[in-house]
ZAKEMI-425292 format. One record per residue (C-alpha): residue in three letters; x, y, z. Coordinates in steps of 0.2 Angstrom, whole numbers, padded with zeros to 4 digits, always signed. Layout:
residues N
ALAXYZ...
end
This chain:
residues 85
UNK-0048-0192+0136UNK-0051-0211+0135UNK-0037-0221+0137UNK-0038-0228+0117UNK-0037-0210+0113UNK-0023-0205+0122UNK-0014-0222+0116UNK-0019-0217+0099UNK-0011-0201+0100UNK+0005-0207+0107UNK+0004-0219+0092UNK+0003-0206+0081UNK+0015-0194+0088UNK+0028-0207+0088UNK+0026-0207+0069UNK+0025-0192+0066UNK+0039-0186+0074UNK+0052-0191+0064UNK+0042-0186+0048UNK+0040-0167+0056UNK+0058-0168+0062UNK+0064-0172+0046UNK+0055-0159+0036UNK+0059-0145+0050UNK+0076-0151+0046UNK+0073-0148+0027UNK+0068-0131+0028UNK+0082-0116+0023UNK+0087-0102+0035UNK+0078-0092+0043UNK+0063-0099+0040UNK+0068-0114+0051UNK+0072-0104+0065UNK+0057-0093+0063UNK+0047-0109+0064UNK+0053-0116+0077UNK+0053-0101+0087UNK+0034-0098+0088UNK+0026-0117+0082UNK+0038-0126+0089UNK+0043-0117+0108UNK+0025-0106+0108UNK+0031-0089+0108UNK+0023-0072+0103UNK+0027-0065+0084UNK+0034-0050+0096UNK+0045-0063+0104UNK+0051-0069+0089UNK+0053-0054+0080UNK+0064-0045+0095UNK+0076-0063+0095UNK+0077-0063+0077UNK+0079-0045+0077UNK+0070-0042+0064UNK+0054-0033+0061UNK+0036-0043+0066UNK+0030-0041+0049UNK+0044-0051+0045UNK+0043-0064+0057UNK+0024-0065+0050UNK+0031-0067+0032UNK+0045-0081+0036UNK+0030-0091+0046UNK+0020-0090+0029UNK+0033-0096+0019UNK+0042-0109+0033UNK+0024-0117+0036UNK+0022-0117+0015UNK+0039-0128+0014UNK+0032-0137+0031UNK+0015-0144+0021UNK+0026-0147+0004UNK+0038-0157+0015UNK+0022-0169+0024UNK+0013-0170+0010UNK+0024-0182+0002UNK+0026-0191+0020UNK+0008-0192+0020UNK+0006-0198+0001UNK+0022-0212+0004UNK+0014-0214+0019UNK-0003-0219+0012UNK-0012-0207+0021UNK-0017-0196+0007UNK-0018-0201-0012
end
């Protein structure tokens, strides 16, 4: 990686940031939790499932709907943003 990429992405991370922390923030329980469970600290649906205690095809559904409210929430970041019309 060039350093103009890397400066790029630190760039873009320091936008971003807030606008993801903010929309993590926005999303109910227990999808939040869910989320930042296995996107956020990396771990395995299994991981998830035995912290949450809950069964892995629920952990599966609450990541479907978690990340669903996740895009809602960045696209109007994006769009006030001016990064998408």
């Amino acid at each position: 990686m060039s350093a103009g990429t890397a400066g790029v992405l630190e760039l873009t991370e320091q936008n971003l940031a807030p606008a993801i922390d903010g929309a993590l923030a926005k999303v109910p329980e227990p999808f939040r939790s869910t989320l930042i469970i296995v996107d956020v600290e990396d771990q395995s649906y299994e991981s998830a499932a035995e912290a949450l205690g809950v069964p892995i095809g629920t952990v599966r559904s609450r990541l479907f709907r978690g990340r669903r409210l996740m895009q809602e929430q960045l696209l109007t970041y994006a769009v006030d943003a001016g990064f998408v019309q």
